[in-house]
C-alpha positions in Angstrom: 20.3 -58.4 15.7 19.0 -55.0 17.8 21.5 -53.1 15.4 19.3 -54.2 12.8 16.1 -53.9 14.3 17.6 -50.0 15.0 18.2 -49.5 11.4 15.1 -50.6 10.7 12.7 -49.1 13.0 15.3 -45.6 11.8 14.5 -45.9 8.2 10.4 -46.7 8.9 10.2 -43.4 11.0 12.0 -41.7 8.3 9.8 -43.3 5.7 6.6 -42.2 7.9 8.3 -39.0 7.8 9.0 -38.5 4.3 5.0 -40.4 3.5 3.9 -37.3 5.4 6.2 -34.6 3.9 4.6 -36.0 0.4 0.8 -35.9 1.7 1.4 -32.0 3.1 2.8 -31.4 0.1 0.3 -33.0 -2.5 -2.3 -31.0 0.1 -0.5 -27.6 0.0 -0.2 -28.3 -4.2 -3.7 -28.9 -4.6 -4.6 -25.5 -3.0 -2.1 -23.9 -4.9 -3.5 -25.4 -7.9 -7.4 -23.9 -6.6 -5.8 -20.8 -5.7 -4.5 -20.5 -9.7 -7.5 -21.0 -11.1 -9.4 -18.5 -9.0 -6.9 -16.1 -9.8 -7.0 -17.0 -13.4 -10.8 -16.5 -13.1 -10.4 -12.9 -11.3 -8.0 -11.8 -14.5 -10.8 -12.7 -16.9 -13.2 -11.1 -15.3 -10.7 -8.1 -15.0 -10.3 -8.2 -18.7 -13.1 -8.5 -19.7 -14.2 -5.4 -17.6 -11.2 -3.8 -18.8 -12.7 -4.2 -22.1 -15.9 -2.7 -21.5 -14.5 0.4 -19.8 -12.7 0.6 -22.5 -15.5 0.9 -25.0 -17.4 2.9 -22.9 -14.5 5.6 -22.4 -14.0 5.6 -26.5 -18.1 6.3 -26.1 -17.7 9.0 -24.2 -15.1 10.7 -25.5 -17.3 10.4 -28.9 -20.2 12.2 -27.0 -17.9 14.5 -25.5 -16.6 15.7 -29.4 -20.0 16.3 -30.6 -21.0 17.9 -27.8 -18.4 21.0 -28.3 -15.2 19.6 -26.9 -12.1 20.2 -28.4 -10.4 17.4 -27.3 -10.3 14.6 -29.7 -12.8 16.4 -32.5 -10.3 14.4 -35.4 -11.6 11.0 -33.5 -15.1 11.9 -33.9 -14.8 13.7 -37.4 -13.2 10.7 -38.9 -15.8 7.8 -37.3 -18.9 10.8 -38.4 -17.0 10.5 -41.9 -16.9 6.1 -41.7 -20.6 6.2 -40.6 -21.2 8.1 -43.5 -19.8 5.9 -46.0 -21.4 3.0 -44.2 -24.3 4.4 -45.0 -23.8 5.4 -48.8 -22.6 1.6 -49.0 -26.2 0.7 -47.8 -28.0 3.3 -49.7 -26.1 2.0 -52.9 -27.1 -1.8 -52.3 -30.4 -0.9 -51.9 -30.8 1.4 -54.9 -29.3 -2.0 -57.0 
């Protein structure tokens, strides 16, 4: 009968064990999962920064054309040349 009772008092430490293992784990999982969605969070944000550097640098380099510069003066030409037809569009409507 103690070869039993051995076995058995064995598999409930193990079993306490393993319960254990499983709640450290769930733990360690749920701040993995926390950790995720803060890093998920700090990418949005990143992108949409990204975004509005983005636009600002196309801005720029915009300004930059009409103010003299060489560099990129197509770029500027061609959106001078869309916000003139823009405008003829609107002129048009309104003169109907």
């Amino acid at each position: 009968m103690s070869v039993i009772a051995e076995i058995i008092d064995t598999l409930e430490n193990k079993v306490g064990k393993l319960i254990l293992k499983i709640q450290n784990l769930e733990k360690n999982n749920q701040e993995l999962h926390i950790e995720l969605a803060k890093s998920a969070q700090i990418i949005q944000s990143q992108q949409t920064e990204i975004e509005a550097l983005k636009s600002q640098y196309e801005t720029l380099k915009i300004a930059n054309s009409l103010l003299g510069s060489d560099e990129n003066k197509r770029d500027t030409k061609l959106k001078i040349n869309s916000l003139i037809r823009e405008i003829d569009y609107c002129i048009a409507q309104l003169s109907d």
